[in-house]
C-alpha positions in Angstrom: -2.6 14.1 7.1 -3.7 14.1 3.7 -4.0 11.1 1.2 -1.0 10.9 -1.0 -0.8 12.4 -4.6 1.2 10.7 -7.8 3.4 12.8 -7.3 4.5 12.8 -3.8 5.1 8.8 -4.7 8.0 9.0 -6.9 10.1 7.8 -3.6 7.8 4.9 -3.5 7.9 3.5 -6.7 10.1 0.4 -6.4 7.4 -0.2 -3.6 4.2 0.4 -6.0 6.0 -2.0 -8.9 5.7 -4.9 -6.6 2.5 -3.9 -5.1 1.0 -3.4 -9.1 2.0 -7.2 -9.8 -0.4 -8.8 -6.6 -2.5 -10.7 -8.4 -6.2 -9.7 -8.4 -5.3 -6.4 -6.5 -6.7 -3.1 -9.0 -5.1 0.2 -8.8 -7.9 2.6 -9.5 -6.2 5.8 -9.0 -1.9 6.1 -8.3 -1.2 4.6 -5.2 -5.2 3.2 -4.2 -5.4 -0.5 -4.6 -8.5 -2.4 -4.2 -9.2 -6.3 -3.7 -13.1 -6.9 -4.9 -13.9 -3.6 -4.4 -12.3 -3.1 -0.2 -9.3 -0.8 -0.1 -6.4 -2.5 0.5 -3.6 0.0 0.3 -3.3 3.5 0.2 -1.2 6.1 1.1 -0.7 9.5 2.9 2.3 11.8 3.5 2.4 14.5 6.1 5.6 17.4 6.6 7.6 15.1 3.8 7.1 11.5 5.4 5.2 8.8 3.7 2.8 6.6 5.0 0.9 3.4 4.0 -2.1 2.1 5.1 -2.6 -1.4 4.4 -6.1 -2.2 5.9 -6.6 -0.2 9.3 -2.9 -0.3 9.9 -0.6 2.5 9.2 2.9 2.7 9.0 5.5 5.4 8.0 8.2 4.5 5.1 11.5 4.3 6.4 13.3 5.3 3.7 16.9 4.0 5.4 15.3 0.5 5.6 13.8 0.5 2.4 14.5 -3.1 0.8 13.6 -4.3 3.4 10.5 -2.7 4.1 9.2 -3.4 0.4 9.0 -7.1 1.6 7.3 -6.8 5.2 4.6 -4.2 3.3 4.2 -7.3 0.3 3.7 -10.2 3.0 1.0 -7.9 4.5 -0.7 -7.0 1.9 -0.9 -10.7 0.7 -2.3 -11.5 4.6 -5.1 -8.4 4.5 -5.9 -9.5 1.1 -6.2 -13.2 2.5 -8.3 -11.9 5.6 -10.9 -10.2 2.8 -10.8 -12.9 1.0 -12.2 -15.2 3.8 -15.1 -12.5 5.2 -18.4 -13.9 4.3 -20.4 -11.7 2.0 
């Protein structure tokens, strides 16, 4: 499995829209986005299927379920970003 490029993420953009307007999240490079400086999310794709890693959790895009997905994938970006957030340094 290899990290996703920009251009494997066409599918996903709806997806990296609502990801782009987390406040306080930085996109360094398509598709790598980083809360004071831990990845957050990132993404792979292997044989054609998309996945997102959000944290140490991955899970594929289901593409059928889309909509739907885009909002499970927000909420749990919002709770990693909340979990980093509350680490002591």
């Amino acid at each position: 499995m290899k990290h996703a490029r920009p251009e494997d993420l066409k599918e996903v953009e709806p997806l990296l829209i609502q990801i782009r307007r987390i406040n306080n999240l930085k996109e360094k490079q398509t598709g790598h986005f980083y809360f004071r400086g831990i990845n957050i999310v990132h993404f792979h794709i292997d044989n054609s299927r998309i996945f997102i890693d959000i944290g140490d959790s991955r899970t594929e895009i289901i593409f059928t379920d889309f909509a739907a997905q885009i909002d499970r994938i927000l909420l749990e970006v919002r709770k990693y970003m909340q979990e980093v957030s509350q680490r002591k340094k």
